[in-house]
MDTraj code that builds the backbone (N, CA, C; nanometers):
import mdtraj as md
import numpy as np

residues = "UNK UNK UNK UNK UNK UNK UNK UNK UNK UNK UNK UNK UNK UNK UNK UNK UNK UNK UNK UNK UNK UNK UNK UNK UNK UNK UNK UNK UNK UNK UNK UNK UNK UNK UNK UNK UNK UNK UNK UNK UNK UNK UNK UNK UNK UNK UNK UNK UNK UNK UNK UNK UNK UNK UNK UNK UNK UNK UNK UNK UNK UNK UNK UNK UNK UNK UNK UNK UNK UNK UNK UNK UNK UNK UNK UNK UNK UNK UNK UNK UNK UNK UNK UNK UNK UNK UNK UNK UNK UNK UNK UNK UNK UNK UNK UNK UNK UNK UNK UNK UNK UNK".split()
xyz = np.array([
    [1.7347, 0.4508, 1.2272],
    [1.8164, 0.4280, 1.1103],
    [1.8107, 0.5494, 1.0201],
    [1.9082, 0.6204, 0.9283],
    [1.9640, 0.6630, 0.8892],
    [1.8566, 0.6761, 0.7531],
    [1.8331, 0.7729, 0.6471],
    [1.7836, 0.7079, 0.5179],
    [1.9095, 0.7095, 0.4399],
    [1.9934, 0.6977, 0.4307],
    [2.0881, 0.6538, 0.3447],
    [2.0933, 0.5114, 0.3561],
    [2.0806, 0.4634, 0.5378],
    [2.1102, 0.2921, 0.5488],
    [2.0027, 0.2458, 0.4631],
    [1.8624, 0.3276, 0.5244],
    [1.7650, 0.2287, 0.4685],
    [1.7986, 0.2071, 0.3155],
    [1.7704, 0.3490, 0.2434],
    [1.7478, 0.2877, 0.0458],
    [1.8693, 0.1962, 0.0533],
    [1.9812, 0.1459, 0.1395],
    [2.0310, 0.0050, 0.0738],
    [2.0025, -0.1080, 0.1469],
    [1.8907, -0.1148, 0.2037],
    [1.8574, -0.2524, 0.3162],
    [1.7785, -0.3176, 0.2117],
    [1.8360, -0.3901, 0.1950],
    [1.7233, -0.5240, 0.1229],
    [1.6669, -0.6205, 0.1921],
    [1.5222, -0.6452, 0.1762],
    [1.4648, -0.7088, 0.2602],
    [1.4215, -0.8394, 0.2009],
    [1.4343, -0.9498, 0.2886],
    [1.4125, -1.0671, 0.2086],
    [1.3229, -1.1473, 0.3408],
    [1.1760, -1.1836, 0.2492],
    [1.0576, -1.2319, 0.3045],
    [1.0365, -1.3872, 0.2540],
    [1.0886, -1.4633, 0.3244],
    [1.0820, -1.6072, 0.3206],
    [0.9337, -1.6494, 0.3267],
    [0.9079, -1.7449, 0.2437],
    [0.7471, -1.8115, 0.2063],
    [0.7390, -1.8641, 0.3288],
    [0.7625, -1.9324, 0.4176],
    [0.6841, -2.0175, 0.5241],
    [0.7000, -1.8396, 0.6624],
    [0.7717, -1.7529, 0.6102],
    [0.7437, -1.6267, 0.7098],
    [0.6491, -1.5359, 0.6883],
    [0.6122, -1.5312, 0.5053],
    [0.5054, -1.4604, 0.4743],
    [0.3997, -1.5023, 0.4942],
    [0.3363, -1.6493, 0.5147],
    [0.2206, -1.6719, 0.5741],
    [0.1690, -1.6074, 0.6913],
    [0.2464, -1.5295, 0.7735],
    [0.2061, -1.4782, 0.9041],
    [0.1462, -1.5895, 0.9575],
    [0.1689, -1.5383, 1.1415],
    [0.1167, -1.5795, 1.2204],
    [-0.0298, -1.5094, 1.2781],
    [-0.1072, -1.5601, 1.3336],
    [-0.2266, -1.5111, 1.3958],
    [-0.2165, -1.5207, 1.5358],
    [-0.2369, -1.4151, 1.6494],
    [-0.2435, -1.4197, 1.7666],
    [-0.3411, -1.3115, 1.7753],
    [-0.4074, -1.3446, 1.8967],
    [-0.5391, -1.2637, 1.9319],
    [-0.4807, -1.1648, 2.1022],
    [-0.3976, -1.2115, 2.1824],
    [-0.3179, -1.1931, 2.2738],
    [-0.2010, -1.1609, 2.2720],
    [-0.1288, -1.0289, 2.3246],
    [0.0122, -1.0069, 2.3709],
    [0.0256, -0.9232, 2.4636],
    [0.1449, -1.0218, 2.5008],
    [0.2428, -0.9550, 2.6353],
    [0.3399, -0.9001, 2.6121],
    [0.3255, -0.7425, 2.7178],
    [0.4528, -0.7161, 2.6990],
    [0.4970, -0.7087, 2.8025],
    [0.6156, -0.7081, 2.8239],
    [0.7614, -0.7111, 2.9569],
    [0.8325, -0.5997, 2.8818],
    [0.9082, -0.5509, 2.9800],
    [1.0252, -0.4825, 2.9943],
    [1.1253, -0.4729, 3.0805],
    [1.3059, -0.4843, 3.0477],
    [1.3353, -0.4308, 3.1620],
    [1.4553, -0.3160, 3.1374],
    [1.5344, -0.2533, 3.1981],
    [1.5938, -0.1566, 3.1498],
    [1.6671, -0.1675, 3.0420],
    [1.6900, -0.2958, 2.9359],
    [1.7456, -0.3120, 2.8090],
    [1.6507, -0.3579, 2.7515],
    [1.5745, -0.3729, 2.7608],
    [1.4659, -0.4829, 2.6463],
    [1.3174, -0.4508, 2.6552],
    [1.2623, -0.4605, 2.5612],
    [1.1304, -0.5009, 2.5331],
    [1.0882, -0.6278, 2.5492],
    [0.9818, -0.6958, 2.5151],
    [0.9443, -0.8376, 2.5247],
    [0.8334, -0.7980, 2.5017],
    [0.7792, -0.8409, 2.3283],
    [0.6566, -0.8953, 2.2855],
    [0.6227, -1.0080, 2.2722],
    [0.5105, -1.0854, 2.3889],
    [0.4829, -1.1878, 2.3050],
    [0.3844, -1.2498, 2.2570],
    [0.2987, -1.2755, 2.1741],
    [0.2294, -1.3068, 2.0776],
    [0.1956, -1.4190, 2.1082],
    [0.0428, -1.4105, 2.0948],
    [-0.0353, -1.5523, 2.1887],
    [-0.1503, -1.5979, 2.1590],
    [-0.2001, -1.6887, 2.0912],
    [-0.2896, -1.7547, 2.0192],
    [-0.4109, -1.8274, 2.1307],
    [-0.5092, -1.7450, 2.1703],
    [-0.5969, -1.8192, 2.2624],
    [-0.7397, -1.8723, 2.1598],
    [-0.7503, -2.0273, 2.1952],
    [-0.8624, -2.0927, 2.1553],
    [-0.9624, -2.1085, 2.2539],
    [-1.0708, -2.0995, 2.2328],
    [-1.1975, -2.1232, 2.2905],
    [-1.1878, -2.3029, 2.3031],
    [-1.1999, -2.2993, 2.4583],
    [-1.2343, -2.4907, 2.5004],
    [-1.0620, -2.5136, 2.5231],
    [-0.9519, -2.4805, 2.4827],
    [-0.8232, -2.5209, 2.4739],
    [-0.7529, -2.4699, 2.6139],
    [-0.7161, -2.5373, 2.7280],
    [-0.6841, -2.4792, 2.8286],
    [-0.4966, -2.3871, 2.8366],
    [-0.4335, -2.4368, 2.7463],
    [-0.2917, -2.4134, 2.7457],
    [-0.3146, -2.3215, 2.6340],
    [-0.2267, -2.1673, 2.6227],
    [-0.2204, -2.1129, 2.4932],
    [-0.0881, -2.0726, 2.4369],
    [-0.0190, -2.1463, 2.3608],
    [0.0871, -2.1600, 2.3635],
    [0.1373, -1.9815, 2.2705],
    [0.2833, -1.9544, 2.3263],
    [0.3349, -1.8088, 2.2536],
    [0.3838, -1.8210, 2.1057],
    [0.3296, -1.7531, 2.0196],
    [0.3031, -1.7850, 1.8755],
    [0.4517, -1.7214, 1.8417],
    [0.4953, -1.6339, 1.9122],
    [0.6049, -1.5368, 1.8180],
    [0.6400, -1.4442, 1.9699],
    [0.7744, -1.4293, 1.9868],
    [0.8487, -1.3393, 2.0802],
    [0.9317, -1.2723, 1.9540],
    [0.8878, -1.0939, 2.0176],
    [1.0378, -1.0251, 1.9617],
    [1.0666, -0.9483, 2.0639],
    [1.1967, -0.9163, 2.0397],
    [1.2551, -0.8646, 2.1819],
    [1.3491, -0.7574, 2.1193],
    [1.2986, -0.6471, 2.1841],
    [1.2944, -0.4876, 2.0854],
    [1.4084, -0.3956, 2.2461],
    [1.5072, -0.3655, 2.1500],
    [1.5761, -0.2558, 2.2522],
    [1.4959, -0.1505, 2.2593],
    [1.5308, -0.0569, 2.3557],
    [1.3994, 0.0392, 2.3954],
    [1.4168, 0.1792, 2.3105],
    [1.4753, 0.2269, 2.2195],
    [1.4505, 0.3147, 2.0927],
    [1.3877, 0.2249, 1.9983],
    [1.4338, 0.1016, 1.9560],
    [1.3445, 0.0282, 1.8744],
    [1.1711, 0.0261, 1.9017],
    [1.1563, -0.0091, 2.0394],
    [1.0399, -0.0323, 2.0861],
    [0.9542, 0.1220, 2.0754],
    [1.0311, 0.2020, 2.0989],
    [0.9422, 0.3828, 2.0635],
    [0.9537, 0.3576, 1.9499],
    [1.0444, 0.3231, 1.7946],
    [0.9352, 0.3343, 1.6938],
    [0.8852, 0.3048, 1.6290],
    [0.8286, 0.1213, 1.7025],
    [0.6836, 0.0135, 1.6920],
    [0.5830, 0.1260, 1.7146],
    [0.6232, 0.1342, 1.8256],
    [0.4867, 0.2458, 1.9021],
    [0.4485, 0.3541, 1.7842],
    [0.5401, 0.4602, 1.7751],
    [0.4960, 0.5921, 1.6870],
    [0.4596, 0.5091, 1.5479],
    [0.5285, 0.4490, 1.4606],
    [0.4807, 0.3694, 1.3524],
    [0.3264, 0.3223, 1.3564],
    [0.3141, 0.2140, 1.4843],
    [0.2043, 0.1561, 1.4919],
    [0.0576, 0.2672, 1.4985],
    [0.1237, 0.3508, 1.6149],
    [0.0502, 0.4795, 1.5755],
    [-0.0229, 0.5444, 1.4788],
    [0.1024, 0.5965, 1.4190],
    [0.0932, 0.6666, 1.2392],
    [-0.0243, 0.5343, 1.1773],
    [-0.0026, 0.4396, 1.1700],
    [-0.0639, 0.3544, 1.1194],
    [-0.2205, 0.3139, 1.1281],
    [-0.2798, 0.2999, 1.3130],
    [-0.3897, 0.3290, 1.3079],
    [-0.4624, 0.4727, 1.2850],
    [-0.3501, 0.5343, 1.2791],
    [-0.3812, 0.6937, 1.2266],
    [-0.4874, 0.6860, 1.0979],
    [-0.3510, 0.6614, 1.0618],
    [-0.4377, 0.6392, 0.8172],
    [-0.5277, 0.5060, 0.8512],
    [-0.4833, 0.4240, 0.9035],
    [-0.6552, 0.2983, 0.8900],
    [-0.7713, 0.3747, 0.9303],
    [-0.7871, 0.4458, 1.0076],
    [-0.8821, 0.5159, 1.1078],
    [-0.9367, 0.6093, 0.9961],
    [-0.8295, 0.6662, 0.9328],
    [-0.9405, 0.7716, 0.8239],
    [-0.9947, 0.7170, 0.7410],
    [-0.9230, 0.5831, 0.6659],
    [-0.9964, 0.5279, 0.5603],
    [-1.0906, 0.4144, 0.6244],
    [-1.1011, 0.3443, 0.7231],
    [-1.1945, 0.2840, 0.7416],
    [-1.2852, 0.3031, 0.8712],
    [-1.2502, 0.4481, 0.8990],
    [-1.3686, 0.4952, 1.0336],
    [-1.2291, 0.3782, 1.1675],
    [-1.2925, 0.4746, 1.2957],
    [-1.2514, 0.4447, 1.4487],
    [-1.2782, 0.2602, 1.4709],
    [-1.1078, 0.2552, 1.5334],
    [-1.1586, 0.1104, 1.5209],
    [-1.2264, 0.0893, 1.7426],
    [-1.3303, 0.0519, 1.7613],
    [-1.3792, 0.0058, 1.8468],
    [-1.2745, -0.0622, 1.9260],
    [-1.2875, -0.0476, 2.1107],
    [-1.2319, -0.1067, 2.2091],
    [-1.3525, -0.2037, 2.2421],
    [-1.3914, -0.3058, 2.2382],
    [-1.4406, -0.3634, 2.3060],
    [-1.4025, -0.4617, 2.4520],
    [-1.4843, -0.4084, 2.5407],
    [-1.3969, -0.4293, 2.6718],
    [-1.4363, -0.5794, 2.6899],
    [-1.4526, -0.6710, 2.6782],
    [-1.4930, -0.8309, 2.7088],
    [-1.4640, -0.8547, 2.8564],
    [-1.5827, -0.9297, 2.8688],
    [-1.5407, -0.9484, 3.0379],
    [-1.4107, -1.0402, 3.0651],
    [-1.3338, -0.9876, 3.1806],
    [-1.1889, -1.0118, 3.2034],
    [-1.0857, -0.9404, 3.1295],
    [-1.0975, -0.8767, 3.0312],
    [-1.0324, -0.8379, 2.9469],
    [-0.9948, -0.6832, 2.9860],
    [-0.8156, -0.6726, 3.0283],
    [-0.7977, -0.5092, 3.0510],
    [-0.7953, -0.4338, 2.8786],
    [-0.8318, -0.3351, 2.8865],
    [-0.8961, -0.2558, 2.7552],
    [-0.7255, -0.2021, 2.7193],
    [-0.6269, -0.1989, 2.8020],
    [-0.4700, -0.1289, 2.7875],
    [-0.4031, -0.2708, 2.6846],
    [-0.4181, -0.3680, 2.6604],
    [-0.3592, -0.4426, 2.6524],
    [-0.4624, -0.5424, 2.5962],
    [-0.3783, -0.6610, 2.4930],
    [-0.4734, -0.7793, 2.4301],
    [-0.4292, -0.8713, 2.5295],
    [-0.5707, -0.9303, 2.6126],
    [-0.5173, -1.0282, 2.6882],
    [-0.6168, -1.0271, 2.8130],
    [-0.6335, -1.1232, 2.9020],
    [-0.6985, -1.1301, 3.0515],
    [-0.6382, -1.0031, 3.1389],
    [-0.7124, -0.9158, 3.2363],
    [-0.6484, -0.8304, 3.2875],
    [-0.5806, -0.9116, 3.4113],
    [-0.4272, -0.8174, 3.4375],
    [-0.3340, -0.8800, 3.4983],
    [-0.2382, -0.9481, 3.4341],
    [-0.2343, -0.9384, 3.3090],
    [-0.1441, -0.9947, 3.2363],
    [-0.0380, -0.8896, 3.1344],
    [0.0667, -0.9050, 3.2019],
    [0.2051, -0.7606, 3.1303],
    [0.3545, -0.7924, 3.1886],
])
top = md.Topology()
chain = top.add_chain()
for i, resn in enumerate(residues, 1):
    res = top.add_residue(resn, chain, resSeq=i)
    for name in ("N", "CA", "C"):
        top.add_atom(name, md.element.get_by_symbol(name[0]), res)
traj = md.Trajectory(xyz[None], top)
């Protein structure tokens, strides 16, 4: 986007959307038009984990989640020190989630 579009995008954050969601897990898919995030809430003892939130990002959109998200643990990282991978057993370290799961 453009900065002329942006300074006139007004953004409007609905109360039951600003609560956020919490997911500890996501998947992503792709296929030559799309992204596919989806956002996944796993409980300890709960066998089903149901998908908290799908967004589905065209693939320039999806490069700049990435560089953003980037930039972002960039500045967290200076002000609050390297954030830790902890590898948990089953867990691929590329991805939040059981390995084998994308």
């Amino acid at each position: 986007m453009g900065k002329d579009v942006q300074s006139n995008l007004k953004i409007e954050l609905h109360e039951e959307v600003a609560e956020g969601t919490y997911a500890n897990m996501a998947i992503i898919a792709h296929s030559s038009s799309e992204f596919i995030l989806d956002f996944i809430r796993i409980m300890p003892g709960v066998p089903k984990s149901p998908v908290q939130s799908r967004v589905i990002l065209v693939p320039e959109h999806a490069k700049r989640l990435y560089l953003a998200l980037a930039e972002n643990i960039q500045k967290y990282e200076m002000q609050f020190g390297e954030i830790g991978l902890h590898n948990r057993a089953g867990y691929n370290s590329r991805i939040m989630g059981p390995a084998g799961e994308a």
